[in-house]
C-alpha positions in Angstrom: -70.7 -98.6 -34.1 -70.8 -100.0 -37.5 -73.7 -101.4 -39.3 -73.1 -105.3 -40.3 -75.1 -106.3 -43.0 -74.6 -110.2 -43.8 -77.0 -110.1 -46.9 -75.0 -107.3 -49.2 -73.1 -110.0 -50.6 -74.3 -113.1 -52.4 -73.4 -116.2 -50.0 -75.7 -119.3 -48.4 -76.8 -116.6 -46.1 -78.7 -114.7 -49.1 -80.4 -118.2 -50.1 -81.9 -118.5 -46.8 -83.3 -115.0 -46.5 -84.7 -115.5 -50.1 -86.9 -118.6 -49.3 -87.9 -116.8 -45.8 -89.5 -114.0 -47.8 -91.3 -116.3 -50.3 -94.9 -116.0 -49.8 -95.4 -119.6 -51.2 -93.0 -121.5 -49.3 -93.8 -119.5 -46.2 -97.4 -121.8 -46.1 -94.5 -124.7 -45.1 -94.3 -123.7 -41.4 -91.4 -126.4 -40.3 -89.4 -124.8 -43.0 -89.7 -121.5 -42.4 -88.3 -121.9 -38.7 -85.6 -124.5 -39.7 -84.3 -121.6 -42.2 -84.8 -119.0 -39.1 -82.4 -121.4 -36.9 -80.0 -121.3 -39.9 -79.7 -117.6 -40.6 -79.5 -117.9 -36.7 -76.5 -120.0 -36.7 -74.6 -117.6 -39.5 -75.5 -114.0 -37.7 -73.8 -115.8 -34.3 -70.7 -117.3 -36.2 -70.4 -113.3 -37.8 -70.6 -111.4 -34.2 -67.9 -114.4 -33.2 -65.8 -112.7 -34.6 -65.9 -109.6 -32.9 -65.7 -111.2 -29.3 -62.6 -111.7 -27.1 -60.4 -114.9 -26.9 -57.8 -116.8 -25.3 -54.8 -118.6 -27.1 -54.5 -122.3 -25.5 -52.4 -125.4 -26.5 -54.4 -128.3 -27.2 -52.8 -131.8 -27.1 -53.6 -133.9 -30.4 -52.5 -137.5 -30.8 -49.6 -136.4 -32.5 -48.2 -133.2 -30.6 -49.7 -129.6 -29.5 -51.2 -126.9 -31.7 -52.0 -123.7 -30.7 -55.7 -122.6 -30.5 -58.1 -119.6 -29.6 -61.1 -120.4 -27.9 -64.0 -117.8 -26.6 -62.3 -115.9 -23.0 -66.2 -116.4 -21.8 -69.6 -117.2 -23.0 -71.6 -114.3 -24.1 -75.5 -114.2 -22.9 -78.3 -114.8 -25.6 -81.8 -113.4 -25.3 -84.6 -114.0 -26.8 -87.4 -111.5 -27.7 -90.3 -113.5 -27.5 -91.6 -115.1 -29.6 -90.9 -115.0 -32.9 -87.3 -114.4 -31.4 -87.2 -118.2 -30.2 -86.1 -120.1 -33.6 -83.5 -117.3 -34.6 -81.8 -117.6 -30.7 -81.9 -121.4 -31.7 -79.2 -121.0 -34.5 -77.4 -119.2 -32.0 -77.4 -121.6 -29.4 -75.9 -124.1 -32.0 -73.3 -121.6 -32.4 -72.7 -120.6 -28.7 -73.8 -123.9 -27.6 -72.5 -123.1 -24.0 -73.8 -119.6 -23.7 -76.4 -118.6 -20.9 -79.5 -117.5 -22.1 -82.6 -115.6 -21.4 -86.2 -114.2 -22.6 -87.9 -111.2 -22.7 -91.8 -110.8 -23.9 -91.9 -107.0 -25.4 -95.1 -107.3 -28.1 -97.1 -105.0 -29.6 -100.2 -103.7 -28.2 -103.8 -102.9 -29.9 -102.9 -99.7 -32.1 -105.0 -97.5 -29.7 -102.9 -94.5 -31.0 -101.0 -93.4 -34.6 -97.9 -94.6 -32.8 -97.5 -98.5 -32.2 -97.6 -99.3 -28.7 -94.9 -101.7 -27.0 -95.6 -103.3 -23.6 -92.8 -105.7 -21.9 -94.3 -107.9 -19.2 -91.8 -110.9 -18.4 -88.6 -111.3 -18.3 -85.9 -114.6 -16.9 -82.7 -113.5 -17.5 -79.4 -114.0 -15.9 -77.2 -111.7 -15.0 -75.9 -109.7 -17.8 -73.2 -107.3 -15.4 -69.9 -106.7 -17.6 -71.4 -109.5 -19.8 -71.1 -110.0 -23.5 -74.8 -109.6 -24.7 -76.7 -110.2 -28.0 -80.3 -109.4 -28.3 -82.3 -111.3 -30.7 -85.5 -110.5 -32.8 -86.3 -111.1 -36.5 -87.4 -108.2 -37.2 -86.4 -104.9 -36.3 -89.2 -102.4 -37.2 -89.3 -99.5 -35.3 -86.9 -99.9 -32.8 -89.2 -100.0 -29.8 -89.1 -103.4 -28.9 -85.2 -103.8 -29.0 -84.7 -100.6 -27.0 -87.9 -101.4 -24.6 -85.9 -104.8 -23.9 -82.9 -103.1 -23.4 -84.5 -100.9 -20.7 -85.6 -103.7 -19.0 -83.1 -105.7 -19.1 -80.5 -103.3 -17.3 -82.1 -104.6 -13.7 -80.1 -107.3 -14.2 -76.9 -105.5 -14.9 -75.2 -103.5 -17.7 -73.2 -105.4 -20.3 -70.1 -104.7 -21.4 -70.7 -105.1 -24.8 -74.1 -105.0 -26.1 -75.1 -106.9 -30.2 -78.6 -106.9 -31.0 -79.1 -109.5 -34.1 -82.0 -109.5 -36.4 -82.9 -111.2 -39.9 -84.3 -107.8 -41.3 -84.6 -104.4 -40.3 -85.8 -101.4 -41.5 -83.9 -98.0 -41.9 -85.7 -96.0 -39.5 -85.6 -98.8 -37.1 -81.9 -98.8 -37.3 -81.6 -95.2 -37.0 -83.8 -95.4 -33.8 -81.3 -98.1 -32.4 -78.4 -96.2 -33.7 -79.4 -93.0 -31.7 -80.6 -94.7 -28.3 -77.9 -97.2 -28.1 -74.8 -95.8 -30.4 -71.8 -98.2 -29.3 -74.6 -101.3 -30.1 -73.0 -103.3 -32.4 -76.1 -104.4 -34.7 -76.0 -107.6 -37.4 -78.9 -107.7 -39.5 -79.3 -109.4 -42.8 -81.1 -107.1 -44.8 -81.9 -103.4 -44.3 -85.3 -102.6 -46.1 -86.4 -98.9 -46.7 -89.6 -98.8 -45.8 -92.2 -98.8 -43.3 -95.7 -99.0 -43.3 -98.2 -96.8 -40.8 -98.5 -99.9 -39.1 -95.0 -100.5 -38.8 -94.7 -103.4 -40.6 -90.9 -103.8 -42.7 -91.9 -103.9 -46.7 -91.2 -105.9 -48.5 -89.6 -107.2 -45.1 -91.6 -111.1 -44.9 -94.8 -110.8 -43.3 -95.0 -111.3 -39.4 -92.4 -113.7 -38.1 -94.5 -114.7 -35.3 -97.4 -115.9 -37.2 -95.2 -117.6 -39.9 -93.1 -119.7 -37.3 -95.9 -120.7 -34.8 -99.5 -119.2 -36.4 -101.5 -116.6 -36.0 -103.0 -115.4 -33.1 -105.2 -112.5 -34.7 -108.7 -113.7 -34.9 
């Protein structure tokens, strides 16, 4: 499936991703997760428009008009939990969608490969559902396709977008190859990757920024 990347062209969208990778207003906290919630809001409205709806009549004061609303809700899910203020922008979006959470975080970098581990998950059921997958940042892959895994206990979807603010180009090759009819909505697509597979110039650790750090 195509690639959708909202920040190739100047818009509001590029604005917000600018001031989330400035290293001094990233020290304002409360900021940096309203401007999460808002690049949140404008990756939902974009996959909107690649989900199914119905054509109604609704009566105004004055007569009917035609209308096209959503055929169903789709099913949001959180990576937690730097995941949680991006899913927020989508819940203003898809303010009746159901939604659900999924811990997948790395582990202590015991070998030269980064170690995933997924150990909770509340999520409803996602059988023949619409289903978009949310985490800032999309580094490897391994956390996105670790979630994935998991979630499919709880049904297959029919239709499967994973949403992220930045991602890196092997990550989206990783996704790409594991899950190839994914439909994936990023805003930026940085080139590299460092050996602790952290996205440069990427924005730091989204975690940290949006709630503090837990590293001692």
């Amino acid at each position: 499936m195509p690639l959708h990347i909202l920040g190739e062209k100047p818009s509001l969208f590029t604005q917000l991703l600018a001031e989330l990778r400035n290293h001094h207003l990233q020290k304002d906290r409360h900021r940096f997760r309203w401007n999460l919630k808002r690049a949140g809001f404008l990756l939902a409205y974009e996959i909107s428009k690649q989900l199914p709806y119905s054509e109604v009549q609704v009566q105004t004061p004055l007569g009917q008009a035609q209308a096209h609303i959503l055929s169903e809700p789709p099913v949001l899910i959180s990576v937690l939990r730097a995941g949680i203020p991006l899913m927020e922008g989508a819940m203003e979006a898809f303010d009746f969608a159901d939604i659900g959470f999924i811990a997948a975080y790395r582990t202590e970098l015991t070998t030269r490969e980064v170690q995933v581990q997924v150990d909770y998950m509340a999520i409803p059921s996602l059988k023949d559902r619409y289903v978009i997958l949310i985490d800032p940042m999309l580094a490897t892959g391994k956390s996105m396709l670790l979630s994935y895994e998991a979630m499919l206990i709880r049904g297959t979807p029919k239709m499967l977008f994973i949403m992220a603010l930045i991602a890196s180009e092997q990550g989206i090759k990783n996704v790409q190859k594991r899950l190839p009819d994914a439909h994936i909505y990023v805003g930026a697509v940085d080139k590299e990757l460092t050996a602790r597979a952290y996205i440069v110039p990427g924005l730091g650790d989204a975690g940290d920024l949006a709630y503090g750090s837990m590293h001692s």
